[in-house]
TIDOMAR-783766 format. One line per field, with one value per residue: residue number from 0; x, y, z of N, C-alpha, C, CB in turn. Coordinates in steps of 0.1 Angstrom, whole numbers, plus 5000, padded with zeros to 4 digits. Glycine has a CB too. Layout:
# TIDOMAR-783766
num	(NUM | ...)
n.px	(X | ...)
n.py	(Y | ...)
n.pz	(Z | ...)
ca.px	(X | ...)
ca.py	(Y | ...)
ca.pz	(Z | ...)
c.px	(X | ...)
c.py	(Y | ...)
c.pz	(Z | ...)
cb.px	(X | ...)
cb.py	(Y | ...)
cb.pz	(Z | ...)
***
This chain:
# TIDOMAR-783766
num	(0 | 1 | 2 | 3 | 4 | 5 | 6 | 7 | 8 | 9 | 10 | 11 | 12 | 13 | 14 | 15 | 16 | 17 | 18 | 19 | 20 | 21 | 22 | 23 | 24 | 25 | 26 | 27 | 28 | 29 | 30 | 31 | 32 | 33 | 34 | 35 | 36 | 37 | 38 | 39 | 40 | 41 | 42 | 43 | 44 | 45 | 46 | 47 | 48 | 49 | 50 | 51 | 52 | 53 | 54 | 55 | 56 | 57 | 58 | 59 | 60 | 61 | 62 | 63 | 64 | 65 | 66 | 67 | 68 | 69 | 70 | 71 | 72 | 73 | 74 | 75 | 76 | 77 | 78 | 79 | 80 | 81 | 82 | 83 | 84 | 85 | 86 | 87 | 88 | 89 | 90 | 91 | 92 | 93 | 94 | 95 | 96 | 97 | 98 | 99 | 100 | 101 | 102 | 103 | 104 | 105 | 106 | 107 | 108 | 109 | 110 | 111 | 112 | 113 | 114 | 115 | 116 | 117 | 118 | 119 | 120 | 121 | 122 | 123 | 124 | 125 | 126 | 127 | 128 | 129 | 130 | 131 | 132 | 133 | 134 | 135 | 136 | 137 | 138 | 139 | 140 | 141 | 142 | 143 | 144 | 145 | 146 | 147 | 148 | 149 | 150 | 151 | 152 | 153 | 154 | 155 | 156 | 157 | 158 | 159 | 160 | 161 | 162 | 163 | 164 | 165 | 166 | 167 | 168 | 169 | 170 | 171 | 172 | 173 | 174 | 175 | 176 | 177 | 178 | 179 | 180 | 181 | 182 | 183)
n.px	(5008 | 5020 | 5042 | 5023 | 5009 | 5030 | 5038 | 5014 | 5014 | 5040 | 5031 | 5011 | 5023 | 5038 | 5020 | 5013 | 5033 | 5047 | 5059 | 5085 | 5081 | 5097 | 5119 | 5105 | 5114 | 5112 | 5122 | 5139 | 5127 | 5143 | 5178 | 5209 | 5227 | 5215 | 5205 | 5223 | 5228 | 5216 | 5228 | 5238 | 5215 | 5181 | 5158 | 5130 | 5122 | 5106 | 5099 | 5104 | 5117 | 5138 | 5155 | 5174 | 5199 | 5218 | 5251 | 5280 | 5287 | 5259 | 5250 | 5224 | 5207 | 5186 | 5178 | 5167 | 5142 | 5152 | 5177 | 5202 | 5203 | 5207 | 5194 | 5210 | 5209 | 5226 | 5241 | 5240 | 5218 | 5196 | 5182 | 5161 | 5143 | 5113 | 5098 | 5113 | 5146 | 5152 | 5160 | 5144 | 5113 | 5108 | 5113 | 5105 | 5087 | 5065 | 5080 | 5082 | 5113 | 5130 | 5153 | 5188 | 5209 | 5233 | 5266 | 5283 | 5306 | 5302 | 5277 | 5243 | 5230 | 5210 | 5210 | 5190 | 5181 | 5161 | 5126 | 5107 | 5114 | 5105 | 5082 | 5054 | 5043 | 5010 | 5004 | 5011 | 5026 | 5009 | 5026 | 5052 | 5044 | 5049 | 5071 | 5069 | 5069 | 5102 | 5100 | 5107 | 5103 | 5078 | 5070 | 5078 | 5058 | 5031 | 5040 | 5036 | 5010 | 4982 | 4961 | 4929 | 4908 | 4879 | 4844 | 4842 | 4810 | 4779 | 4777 | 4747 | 4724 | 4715 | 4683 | 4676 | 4678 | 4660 | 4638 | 4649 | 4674 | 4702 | 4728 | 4760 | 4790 | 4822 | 4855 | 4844 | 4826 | 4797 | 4787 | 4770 | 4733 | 4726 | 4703 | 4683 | 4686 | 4679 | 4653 | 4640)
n.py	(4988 | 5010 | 5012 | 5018 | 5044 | 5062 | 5064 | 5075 | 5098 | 5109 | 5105 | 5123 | 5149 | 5154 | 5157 | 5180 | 5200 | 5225 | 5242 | 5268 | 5300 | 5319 | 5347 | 5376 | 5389 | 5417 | 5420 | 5449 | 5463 | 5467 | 5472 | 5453 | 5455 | 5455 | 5433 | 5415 | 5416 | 5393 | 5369 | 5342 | 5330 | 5316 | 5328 | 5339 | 5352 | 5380 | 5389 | 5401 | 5380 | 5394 | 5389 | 5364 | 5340 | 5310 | 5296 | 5283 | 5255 | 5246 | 5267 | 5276 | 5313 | 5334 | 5364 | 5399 | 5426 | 5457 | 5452 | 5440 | 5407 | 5373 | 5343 | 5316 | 5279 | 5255 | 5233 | 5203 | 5208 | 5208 | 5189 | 5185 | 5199 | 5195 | 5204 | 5223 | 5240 | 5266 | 5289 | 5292 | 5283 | 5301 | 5328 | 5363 | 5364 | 5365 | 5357 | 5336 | 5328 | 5306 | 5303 | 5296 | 5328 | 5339 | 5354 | 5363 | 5375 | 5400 | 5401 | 5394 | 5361 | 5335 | 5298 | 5280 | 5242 | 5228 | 5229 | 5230 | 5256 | 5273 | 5294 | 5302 | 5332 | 5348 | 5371 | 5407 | 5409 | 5418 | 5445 | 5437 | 5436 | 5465 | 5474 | 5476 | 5511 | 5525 | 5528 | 5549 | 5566 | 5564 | 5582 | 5604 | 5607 | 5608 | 5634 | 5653 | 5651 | 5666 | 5681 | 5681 | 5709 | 5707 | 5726 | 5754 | 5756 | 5781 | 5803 | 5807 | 5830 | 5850 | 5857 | 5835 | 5817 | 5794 | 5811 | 5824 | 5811 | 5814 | 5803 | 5796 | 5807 | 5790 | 5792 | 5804 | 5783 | 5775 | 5762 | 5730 | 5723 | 5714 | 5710 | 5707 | 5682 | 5670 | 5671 | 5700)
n.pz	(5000 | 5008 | 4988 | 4967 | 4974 | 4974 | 4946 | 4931 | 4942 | 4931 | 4910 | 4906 | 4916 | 4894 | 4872 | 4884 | 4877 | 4864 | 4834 | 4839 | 4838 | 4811 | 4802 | 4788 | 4754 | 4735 | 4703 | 4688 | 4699 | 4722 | 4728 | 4715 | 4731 | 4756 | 4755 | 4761 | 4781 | 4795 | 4789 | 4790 | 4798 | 4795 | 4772 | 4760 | 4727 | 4707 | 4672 | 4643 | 4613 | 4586 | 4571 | 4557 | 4557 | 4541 | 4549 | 4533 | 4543 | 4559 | 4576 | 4586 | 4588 | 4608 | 4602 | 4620 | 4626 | 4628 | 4644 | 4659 | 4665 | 4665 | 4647 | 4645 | 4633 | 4630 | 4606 | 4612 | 4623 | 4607 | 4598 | 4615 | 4611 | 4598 | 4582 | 4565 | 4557 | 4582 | 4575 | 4551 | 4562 | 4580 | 4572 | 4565 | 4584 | 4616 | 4646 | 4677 | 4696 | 4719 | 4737 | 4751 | 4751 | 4739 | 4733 | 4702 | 4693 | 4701 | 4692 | 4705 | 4702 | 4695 | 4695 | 4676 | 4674 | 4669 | 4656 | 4679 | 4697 | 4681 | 4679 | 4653 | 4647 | 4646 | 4640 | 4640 | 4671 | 4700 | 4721 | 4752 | 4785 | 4805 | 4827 | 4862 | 4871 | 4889 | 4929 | 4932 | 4911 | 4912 | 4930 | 4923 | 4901 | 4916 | 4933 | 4914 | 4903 | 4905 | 4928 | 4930 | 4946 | 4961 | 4951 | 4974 | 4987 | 4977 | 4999 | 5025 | 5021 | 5047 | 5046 | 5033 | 5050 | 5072 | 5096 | 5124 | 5120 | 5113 | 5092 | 5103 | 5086 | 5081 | 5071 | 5048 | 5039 | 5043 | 5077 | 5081 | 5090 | 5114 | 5120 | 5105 | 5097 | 5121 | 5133 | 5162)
ca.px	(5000 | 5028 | 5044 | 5012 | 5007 | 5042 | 5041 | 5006 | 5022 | 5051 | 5022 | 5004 | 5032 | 5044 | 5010 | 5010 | 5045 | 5044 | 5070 | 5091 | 5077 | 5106 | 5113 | 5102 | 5122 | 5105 | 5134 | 5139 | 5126 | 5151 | 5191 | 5216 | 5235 | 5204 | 5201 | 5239 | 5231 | 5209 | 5235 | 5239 | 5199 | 5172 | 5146 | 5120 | 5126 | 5099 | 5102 | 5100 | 5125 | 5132 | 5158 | 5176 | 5210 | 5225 | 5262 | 5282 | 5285 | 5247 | 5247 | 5208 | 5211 | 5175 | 5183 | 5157 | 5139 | 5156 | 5178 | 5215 | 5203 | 5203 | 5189 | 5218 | 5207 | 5241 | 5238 | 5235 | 5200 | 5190 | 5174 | 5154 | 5130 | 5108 | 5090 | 5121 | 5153 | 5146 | 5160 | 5132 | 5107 | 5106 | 5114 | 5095 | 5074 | 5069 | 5079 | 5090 | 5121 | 5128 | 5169 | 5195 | 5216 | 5249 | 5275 | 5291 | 5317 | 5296 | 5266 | 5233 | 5229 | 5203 | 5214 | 5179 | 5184 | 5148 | 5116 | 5100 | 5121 | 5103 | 5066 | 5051 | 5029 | 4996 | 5001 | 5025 | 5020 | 5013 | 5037 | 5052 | 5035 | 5053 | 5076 | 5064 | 5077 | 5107 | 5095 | 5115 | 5097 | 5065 | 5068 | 5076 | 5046 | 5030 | 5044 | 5033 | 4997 | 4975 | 4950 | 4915 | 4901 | 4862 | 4844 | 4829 | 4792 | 4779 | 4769 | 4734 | 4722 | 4703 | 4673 | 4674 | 4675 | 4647 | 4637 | 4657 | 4682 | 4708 | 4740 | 4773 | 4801 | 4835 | 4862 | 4838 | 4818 | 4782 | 4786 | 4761 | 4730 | 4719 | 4692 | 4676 | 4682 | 4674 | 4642 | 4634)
ca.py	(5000 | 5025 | 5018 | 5029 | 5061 | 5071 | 5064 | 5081 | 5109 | 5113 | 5112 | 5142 | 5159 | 5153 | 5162 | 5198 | 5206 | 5234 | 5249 | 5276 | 5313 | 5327 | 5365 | 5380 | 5399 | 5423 | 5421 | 5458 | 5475 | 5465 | 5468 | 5444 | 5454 | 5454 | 5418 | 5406 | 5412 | 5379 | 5359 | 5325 | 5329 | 5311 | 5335 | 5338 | 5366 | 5378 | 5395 | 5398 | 5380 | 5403 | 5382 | 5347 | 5332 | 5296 | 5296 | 5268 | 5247 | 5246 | 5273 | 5288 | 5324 | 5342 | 5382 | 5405 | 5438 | 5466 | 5450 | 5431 | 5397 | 5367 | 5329 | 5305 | 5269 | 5249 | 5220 | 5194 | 5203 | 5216 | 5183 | 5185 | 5209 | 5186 | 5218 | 5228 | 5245 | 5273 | 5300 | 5291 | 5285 | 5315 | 5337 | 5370 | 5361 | 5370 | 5345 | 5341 | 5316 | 5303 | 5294 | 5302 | 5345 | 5340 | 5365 | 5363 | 5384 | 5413 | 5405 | 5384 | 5349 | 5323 | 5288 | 5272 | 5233 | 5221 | 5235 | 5233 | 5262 | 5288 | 5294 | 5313 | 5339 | 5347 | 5386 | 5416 | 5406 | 5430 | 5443 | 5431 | 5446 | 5479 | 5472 | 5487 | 5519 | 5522 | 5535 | 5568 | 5575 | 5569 | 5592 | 5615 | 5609 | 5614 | 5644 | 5657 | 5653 | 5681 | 5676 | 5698 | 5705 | 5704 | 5742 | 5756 | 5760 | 5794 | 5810 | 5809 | 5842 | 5849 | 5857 | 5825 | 5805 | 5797 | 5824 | 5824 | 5795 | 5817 | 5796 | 5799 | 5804 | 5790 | 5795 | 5807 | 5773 | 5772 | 5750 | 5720 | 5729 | 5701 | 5714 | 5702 | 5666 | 5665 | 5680 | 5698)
ca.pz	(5000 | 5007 | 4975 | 4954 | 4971 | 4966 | 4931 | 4932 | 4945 | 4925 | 4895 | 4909 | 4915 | 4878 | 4866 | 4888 | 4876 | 4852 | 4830 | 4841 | 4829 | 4806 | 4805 | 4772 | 4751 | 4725 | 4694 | 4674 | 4711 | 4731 | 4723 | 4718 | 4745 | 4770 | 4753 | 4761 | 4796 | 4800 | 4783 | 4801 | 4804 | 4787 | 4775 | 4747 | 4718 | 4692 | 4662 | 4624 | 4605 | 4579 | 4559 | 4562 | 4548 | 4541 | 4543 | 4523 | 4551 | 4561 | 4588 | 4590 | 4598 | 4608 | 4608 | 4626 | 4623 | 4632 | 4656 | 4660 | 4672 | 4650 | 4654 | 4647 | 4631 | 4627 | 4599 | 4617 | 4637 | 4599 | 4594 | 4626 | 4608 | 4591 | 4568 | 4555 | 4568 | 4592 | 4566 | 4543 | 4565 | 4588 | 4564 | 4564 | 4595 | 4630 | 4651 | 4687 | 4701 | 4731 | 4741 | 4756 | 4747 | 4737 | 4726 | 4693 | 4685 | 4704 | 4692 | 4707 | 4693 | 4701 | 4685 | 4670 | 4674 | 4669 | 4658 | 4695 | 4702 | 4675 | 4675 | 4646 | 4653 | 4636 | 4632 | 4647 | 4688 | 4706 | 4730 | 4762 | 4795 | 4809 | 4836 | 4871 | 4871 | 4902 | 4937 | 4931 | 4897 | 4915 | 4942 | 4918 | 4894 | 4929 | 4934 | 4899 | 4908 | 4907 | 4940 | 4928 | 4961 | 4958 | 4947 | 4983 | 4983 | 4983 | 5012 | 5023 | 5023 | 5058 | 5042 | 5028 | 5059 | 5081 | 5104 | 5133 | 5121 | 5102 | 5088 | 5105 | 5074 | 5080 | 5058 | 5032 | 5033 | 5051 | 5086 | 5079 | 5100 | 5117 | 5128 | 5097 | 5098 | 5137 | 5141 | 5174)
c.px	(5009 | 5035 | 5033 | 5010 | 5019 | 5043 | 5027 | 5008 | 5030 | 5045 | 5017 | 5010 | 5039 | 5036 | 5007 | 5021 | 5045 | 5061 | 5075 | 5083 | 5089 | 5105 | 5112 | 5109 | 5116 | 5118 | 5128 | 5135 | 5136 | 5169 | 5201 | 5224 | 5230 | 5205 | 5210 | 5239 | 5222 | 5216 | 5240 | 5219 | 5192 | 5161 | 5140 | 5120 | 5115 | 5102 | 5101 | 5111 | 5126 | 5141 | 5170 | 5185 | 5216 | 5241 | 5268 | 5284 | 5271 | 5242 | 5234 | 5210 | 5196 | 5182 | 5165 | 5155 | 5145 | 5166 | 5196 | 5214 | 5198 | 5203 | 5202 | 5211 | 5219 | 5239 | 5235 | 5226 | 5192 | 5179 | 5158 | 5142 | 5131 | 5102 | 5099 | 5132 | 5150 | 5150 | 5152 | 5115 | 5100 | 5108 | 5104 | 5082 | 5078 | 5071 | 5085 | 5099 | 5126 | 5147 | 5174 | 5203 | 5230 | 5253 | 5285 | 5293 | 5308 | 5281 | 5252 | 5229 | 5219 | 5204 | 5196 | 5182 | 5172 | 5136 | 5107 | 5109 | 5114 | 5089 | 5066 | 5042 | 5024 | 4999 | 5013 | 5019 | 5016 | 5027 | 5037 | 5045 | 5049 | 5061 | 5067 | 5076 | 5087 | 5101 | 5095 | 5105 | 5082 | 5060 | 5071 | 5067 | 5036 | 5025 | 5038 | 5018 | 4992 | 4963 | 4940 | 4910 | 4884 | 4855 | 4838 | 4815 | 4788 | 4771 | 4756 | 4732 | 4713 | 4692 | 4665 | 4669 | 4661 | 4649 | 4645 | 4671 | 4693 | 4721 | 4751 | 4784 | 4814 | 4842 | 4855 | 4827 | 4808 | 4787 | 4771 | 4751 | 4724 | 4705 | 4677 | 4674 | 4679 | 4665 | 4643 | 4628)
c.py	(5013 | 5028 | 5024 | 5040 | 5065 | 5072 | 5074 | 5097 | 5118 | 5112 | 5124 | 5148 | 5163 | 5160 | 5181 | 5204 | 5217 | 5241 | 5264 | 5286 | 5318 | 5344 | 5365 | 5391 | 5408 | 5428 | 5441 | 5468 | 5474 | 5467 | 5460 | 5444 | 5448 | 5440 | 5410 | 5408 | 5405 | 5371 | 5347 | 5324 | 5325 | 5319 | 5334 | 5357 | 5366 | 5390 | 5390 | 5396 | 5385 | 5399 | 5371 | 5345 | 5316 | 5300 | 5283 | 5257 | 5243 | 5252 | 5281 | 5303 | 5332 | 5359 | 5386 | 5416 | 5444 | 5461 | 5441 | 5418 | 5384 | 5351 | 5325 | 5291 | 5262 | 5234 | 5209 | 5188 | 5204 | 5203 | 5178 | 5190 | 5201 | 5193 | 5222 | 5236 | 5260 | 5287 | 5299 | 5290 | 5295 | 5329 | 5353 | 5367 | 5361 | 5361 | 5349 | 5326 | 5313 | 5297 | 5301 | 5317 | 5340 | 5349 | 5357 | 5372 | 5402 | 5414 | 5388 | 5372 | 5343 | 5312 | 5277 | 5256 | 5226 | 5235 | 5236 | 5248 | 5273 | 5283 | 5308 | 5323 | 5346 | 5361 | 5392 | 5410 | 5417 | 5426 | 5444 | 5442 | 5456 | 5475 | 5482 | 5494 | 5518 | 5529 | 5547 | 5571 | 5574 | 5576 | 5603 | 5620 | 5616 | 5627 | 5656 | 5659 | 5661 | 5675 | 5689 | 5696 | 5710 | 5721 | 5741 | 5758 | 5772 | 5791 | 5808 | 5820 | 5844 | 5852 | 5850 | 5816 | 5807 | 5810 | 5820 | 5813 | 5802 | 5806 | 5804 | 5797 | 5804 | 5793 | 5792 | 5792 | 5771 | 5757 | 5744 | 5726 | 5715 | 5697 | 5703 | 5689 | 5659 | 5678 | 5682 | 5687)
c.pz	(5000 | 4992 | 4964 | 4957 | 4968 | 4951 | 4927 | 4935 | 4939 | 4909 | 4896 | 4909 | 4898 | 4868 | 4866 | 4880 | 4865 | 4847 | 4836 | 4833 | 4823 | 4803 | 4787 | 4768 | 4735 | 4713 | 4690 | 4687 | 4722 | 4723 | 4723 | 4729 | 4756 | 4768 | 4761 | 4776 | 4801 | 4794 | 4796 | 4800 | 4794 | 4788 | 4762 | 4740 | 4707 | 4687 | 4647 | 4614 | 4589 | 4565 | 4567 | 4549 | 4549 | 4543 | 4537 | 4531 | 4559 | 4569 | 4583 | 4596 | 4596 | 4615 | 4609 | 4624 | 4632 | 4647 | 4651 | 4659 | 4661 | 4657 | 4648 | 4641 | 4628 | 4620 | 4599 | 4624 | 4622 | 4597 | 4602 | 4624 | 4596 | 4578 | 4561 | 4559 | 4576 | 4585 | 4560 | 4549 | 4574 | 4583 | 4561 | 4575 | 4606 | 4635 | 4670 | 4690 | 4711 | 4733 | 4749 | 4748 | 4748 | 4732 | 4718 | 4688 | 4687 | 4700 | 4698 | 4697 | 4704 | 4689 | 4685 | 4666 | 4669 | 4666 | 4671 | 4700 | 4694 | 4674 | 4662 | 4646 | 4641 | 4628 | 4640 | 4666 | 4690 | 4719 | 4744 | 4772 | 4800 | 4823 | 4850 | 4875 | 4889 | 4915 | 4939 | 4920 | 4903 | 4921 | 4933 | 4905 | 4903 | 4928 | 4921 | 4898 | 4909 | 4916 | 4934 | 4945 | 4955 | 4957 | 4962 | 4979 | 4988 | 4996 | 5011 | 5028 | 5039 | 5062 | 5037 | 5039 | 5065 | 5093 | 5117 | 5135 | 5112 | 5106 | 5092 | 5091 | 5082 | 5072 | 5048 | 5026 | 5046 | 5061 | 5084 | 5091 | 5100 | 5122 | 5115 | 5092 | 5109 | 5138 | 5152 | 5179)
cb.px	(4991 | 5043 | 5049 | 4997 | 5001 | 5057 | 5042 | 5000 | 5027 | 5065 | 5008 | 4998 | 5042 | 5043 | 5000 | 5013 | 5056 | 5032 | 5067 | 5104 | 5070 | 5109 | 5128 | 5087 | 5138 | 5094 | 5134 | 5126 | 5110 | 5146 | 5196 | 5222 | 5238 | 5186 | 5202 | 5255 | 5232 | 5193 | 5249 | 5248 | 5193 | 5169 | 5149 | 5099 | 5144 | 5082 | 5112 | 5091 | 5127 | 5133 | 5166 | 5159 | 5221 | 5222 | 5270 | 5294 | 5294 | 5243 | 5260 | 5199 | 5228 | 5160 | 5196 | 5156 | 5126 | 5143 | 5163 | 5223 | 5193 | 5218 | 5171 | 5222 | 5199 | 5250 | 5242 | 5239 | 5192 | 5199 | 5181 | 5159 | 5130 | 5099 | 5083 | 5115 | 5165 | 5152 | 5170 | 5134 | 5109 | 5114 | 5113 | 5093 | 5067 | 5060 | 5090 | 5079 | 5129 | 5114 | 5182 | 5203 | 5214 | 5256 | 5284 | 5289 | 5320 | 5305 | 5266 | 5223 | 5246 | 5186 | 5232 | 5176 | 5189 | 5146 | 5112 | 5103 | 5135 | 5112 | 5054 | 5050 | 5032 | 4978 | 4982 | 5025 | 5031 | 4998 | 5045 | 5066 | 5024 | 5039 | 5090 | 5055 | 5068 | 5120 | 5099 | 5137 | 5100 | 5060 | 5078 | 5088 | 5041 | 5041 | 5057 | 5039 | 4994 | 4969 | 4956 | 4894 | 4909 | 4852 | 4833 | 4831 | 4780 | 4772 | 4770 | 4726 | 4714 | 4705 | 4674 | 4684 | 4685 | 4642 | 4619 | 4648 | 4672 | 4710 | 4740 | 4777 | 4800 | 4840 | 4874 | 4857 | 4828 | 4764 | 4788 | 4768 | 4722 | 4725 | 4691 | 4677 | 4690 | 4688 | 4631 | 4627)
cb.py	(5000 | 5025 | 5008 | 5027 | 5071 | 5066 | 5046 | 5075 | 5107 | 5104 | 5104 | 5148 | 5153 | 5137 | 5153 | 5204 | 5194 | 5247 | 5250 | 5273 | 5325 | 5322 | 5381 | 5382 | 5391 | 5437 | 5404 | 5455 | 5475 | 5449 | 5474 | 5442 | 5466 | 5462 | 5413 | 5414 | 5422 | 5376 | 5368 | 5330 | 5343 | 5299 | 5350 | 5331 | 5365 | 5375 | 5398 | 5413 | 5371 | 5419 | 5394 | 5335 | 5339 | 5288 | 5303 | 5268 | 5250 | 5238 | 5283 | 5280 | 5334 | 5333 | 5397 | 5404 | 5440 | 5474 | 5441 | 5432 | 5401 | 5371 | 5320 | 5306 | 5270 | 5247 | 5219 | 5192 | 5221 | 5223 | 5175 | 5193 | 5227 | 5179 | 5235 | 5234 | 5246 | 5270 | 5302 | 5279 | 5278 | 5316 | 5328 | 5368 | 5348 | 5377 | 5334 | 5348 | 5315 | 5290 | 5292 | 5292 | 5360 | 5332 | 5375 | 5357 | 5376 | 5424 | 5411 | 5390 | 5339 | 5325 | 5278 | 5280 | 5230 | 5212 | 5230 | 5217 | 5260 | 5295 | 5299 | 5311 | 5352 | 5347 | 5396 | 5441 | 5401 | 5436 | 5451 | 5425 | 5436 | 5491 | 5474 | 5482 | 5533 | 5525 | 5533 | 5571 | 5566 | 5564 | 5590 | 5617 | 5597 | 5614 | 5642 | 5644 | 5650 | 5691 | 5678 | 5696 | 5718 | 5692 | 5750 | 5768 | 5749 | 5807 | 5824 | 5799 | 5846 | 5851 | 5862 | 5822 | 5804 | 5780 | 5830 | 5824 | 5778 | 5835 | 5794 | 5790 | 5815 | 5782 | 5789 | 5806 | 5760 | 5768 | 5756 | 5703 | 5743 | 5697 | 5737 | 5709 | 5659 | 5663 | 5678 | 5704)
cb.pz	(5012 | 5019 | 4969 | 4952 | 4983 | 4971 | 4922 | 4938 | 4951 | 4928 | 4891 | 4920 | 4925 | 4873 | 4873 | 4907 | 4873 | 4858 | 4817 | 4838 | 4836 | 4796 | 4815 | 4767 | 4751 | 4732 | 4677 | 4658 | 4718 | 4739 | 4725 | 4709 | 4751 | 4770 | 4738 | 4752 | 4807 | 4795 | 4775 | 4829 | 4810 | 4789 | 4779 | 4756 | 4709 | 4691 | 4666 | 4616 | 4607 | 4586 | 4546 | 4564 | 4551 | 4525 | 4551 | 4513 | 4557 | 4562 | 4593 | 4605 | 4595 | 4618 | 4591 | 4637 | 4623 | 4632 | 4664 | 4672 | 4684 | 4635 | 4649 | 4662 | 4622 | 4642 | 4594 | 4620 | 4656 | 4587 | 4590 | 4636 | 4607 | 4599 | 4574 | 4546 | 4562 | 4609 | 4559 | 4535 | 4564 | 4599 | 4555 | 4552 | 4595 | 4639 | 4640 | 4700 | 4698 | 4733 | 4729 | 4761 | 4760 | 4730 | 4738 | 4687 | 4665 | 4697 | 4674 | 4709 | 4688 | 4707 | 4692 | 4658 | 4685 | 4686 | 4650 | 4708 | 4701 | 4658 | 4693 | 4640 | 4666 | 4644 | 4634 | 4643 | 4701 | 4713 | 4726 | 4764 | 4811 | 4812 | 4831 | 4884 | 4866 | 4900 | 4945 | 4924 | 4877 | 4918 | 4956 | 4916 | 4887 | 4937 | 4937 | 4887 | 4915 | 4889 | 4961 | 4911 | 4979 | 4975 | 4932 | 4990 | 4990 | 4974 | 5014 | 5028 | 5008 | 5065 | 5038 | 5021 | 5071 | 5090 | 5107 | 5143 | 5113 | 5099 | 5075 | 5117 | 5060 | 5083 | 5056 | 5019 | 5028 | 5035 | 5103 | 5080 | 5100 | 5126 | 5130 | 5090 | 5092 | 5151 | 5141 | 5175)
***
């Protein structure tokens, strides 16, 4: 009996387990530099490859919009992609990829081994959510705030009030008379 729930166990647990969230990296809005400081790190990159080379040894190379950062396929994963090599098939289309940031020769590389690593996406994404701004910059949006304070209410004239009940005015704003929501 003990061995089934542990193995029962170590199913559920298998079942809850969920992938890791990777950080997202929006290609053409961000800079290669900013990029090269997640290098060692596995993150997910989208963007619009905007053109794509073979070289004569079978190296795949996907270049990106407006940006440094280039996918990497190395001839020996080329056959991995069953649709066709990953220069031809991604070609002109948004896509997003999932690896590890390397630095070559100053610039961001992710090496494309397998199609599970690039999704294609339907249209332009939209873009990633807005970092929350730092404590300091909030206190000084804050600070930036214009407070309306509410208009006083005129005066009641004391011709206006009931007969012997005239309105005390404080700073310019009629004291509530109470009198009138506590009858005698």
């Amino acid at each position: 009996m003990m061995k089934l729930t542990v193995v029962i166990l170590f199913f559920a647990i298998g079942l809850n387990a969920q992938e890791p969230v990777l950080k997202l990296i929006d290609l053409g809005k961000v800079p290669a530099e900013k990029i090269l400081e997640d290098e060692g790190e596995t993150v997910r990159v989208r963007g619009f490859v905007t053109s794509t080379s073979t070289n004569a040894t079978g190296i795949n190379f996907l270049d990106f919009k407006d940006t440094d950062f280039v996918c990497v396929t190395f001839g020996r994963f080329v056959s991995n992609f069953t649709d066709g090599p990953p220069a031809e098939v991604y070609k002109e289309k948004w896509i997003e990829v999932s690896g590890e940031i390397q630095n070559y020769r100053g610039a961001p590389q992710i090496r494309v081994e397998s199609p599970e690593q690039v999704k294609i996406l339907a249209e332009p994404p939209p873009p990633p959510p807005e970092p929350d701004p730092s404590p300091e910059m909030a206190k000084e949006e804050k600070k930036e705030e214009v407070v309306k304070k509410p208009e006083p209410e005129p005066e009641v004239a004391p011709e206006k009030a009931e007969k012997g009940r005239e309105l005390e005015v404080i700073d310019g704003v009629p004291a509530l008379d109470w009198r009138k929501y506590f009858p005698e």
